[in-house]
C-alpha beads as a LAMMPS data file, in Angstrom:
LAMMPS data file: protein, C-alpha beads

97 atoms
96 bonds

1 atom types
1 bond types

-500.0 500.0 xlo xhi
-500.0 500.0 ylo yhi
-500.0 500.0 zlo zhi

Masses

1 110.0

Atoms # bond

1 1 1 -153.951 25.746 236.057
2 1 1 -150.964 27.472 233.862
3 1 1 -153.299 27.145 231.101
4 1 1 -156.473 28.700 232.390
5 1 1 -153.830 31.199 233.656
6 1 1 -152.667 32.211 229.862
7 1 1 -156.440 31.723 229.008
8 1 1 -157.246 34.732 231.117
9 1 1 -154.519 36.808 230.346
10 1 1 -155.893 36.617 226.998
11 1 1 -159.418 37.463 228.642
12 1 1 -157.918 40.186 229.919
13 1 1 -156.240 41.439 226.431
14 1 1 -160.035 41.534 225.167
15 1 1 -161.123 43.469 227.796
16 1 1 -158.723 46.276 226.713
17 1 1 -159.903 45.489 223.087
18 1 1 -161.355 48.513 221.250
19 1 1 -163.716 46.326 219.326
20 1 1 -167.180 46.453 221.449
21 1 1 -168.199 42.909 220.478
22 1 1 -164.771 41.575 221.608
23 1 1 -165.140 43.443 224.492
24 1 1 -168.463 42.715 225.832
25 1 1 -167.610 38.818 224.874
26 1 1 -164.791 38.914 227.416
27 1 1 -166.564 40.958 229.978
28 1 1 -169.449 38.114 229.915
29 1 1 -166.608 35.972 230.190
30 1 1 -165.313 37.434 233.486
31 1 1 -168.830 38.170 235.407
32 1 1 -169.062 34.162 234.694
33 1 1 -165.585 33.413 236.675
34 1 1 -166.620 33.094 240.344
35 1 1 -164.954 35.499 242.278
36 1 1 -163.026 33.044 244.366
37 1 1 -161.019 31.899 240.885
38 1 1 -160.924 35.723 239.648
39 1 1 -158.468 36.586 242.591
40 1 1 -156.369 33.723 242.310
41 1 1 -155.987 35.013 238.425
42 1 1 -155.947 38.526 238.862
43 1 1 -153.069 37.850 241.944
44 1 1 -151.052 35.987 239.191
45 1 1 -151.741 38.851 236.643
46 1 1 -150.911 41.612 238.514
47 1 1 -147.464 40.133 239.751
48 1 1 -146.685 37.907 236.694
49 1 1 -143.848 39.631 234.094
50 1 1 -145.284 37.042 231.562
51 1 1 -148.418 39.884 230.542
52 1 1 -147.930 43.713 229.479
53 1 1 -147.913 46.182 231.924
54 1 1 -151.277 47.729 230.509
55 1 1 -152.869 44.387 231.460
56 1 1 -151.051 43.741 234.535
57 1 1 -152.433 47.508 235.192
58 1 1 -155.906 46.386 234.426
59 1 1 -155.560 43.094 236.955
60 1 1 -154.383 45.887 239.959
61 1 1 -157.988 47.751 239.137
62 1 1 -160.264 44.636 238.581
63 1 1 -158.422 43.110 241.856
64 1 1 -158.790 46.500 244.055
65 1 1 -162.570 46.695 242.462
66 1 1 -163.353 42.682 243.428
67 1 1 -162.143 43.228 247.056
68 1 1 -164.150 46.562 247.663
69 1 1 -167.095 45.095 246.532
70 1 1 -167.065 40.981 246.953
71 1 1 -164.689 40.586 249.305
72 1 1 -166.778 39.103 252.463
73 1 1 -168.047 37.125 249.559
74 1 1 -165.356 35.673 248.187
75 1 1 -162.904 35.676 250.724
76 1 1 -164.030 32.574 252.951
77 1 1 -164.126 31.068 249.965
78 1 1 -160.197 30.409 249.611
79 1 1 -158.159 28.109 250.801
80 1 1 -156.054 29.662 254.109
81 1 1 -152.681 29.312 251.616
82 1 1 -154.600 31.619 249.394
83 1 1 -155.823 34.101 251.725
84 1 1 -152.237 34.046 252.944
85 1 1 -151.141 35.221 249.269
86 1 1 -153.839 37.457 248.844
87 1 1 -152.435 39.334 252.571
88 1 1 -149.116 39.013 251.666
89 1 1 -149.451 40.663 248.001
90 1 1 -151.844 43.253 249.340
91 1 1 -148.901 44.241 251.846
92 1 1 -146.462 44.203 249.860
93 1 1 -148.170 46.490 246.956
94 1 1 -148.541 49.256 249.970
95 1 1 -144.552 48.536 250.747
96 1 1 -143.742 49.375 246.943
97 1 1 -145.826 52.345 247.151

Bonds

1 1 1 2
2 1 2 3
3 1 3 4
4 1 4 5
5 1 5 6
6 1 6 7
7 1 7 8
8 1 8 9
9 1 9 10
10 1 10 11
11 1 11 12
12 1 12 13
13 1 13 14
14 1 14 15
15 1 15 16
16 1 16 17
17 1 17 18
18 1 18 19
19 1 19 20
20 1 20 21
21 1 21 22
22 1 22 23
23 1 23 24
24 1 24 25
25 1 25 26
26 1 26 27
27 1 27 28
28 1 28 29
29 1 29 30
30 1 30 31
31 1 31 32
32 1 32 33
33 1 33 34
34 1 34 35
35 1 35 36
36 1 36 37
37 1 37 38
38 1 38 39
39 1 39 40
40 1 40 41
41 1 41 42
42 1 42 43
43 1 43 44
44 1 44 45
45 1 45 46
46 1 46 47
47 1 47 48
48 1 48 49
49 1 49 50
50 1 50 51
51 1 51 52
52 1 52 53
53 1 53 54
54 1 54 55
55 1 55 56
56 1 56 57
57 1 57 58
58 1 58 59
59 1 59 60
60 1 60 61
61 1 61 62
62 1 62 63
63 1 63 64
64 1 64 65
65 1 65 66
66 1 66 67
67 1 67 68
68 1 68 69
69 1 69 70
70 1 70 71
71 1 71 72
72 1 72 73
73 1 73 74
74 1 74 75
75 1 75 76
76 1 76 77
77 1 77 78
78 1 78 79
79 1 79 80
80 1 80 81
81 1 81 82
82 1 82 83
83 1 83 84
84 1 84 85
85 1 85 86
86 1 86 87
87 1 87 88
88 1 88 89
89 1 89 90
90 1 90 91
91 1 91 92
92 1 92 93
93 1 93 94
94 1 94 95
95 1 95 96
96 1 96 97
């Protein structure tokens, strides 16, 4: 798992890449990651200190865009200890706020 984490910082890093090939490689790249994995990663992302802040910036948008949109989708989907993490780091982003 630690490795497909670093793997998608790195997707993330091409995503903010001003090269359009690189780019639209890693945005093909995340539309293929079911959504169910994407919050697990983007979770990680946004709270790790191990990635910059411009991609730990990027995780916070990707993660608020993937629960407006997918979120009855994806949510049943977790396990109940990751739902609990997903409630927990929502709350505590408002807190810091």
């Amino acid at each position: 798992m630690e490795h497909d984490q670093v793997q998608f910082y790195a997707l993330l890093n091409n995503l903010l890449s001003s090269e359009n090939e690189v780019r639209a490689t890693a945005e093909s790249a995340y539309d293929a990651i079911p959504a169910a994995t994407r919050v697990v990663f983007l979770i990680a992302a946004t709270t790790g200190t191990t990635c910059e802040e411009q991609v730990r910036t990027l995780a916070a948008v990707l993660l608020r865009r993937l629960i407006s949109s997918d979120f009855e989708k994806f949510y049943p989907e977790l396990p109940p200890t990751t739902q609990e993490e997903l409630k927990n780091h929502l709350l505590l982003s408002i807190q810091s706020e």
